[in-house]
C-alpha positions in Angstrom: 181.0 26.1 17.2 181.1 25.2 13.8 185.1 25.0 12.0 184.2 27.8 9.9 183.2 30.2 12.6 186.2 29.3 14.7 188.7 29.5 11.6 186.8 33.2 11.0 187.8 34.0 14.7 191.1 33.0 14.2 191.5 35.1 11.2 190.0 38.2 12.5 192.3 38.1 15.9 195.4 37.3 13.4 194.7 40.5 11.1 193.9 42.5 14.6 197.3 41.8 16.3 199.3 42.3 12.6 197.5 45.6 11.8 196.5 47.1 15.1 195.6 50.5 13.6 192.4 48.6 12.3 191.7 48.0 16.2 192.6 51.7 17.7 190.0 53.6 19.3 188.7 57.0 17.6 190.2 60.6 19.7 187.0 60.9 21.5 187.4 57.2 23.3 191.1 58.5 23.9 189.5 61.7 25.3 191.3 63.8 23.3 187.5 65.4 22.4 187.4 66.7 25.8 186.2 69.8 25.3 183.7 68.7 22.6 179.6 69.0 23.9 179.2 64.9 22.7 182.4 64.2 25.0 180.6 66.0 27.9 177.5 64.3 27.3 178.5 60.8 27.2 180.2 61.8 30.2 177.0 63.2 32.4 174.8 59.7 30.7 177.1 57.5 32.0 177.6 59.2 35.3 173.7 59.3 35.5 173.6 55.1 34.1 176.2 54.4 36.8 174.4 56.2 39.4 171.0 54.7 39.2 172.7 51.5 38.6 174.3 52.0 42.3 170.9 53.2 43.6 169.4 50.1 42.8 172.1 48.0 43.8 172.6 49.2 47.3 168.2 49.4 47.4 168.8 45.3 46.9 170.7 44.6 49.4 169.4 46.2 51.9 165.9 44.8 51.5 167.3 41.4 51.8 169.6 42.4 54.2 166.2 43.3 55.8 164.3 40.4 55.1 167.5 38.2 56.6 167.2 40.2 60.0 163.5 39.7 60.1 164.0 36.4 59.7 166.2 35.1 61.9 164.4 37.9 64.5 161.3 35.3 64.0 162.9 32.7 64.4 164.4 33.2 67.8 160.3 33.2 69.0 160.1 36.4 71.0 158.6 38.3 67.8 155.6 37.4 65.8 154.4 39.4 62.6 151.2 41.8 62.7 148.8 41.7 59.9 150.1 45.1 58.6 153.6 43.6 58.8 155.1 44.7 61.5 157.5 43.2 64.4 155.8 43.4 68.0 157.9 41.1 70.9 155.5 38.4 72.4 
């Protein structure tokens, strides 16, 4: 980094920490707009974000978990792959 940008840094984090009320969050990040439809909304989107997010997730893992028991299935010797991909024991 450049002086200038570090020196703007500096001075941004000073005047933060000696006027936090430039820094406080709005009533709706506090949640005092709980009853508010926007407040609700967020609410369900990031519900729904954290959801597929976790589908996804656990839908990795357990195809490598997969392909890691597959593997180490092969190489043991008494299984050999089909040409559709499937595990038969020699």
């Amino acid at each position: 980094m450049t002086g200038i940008k570090v020196i703007w840094i500096i001075g941004v984090t000073l005047a933060l920490a000696a006027l936090p009320e430039l820094a406080v969050a709005c009533e709706h990040c506090y949640g005092a707009g709980g009853g508010n439809e926007i407040t609700r909304g967020i609410g369900i989107a990031m519900g729904a974000l954290i959801f597929v997010t976790s589908v996804i997730g656990v839908g990795t893992f357990a195809f490598f978990r997969k392909m890691t028991v597959r593997a180490r299935l092969l190489e043991g010797g008494q299984f050999e792959v089909t040409e559709y991909g499937e595990l038969i024991e020699r």
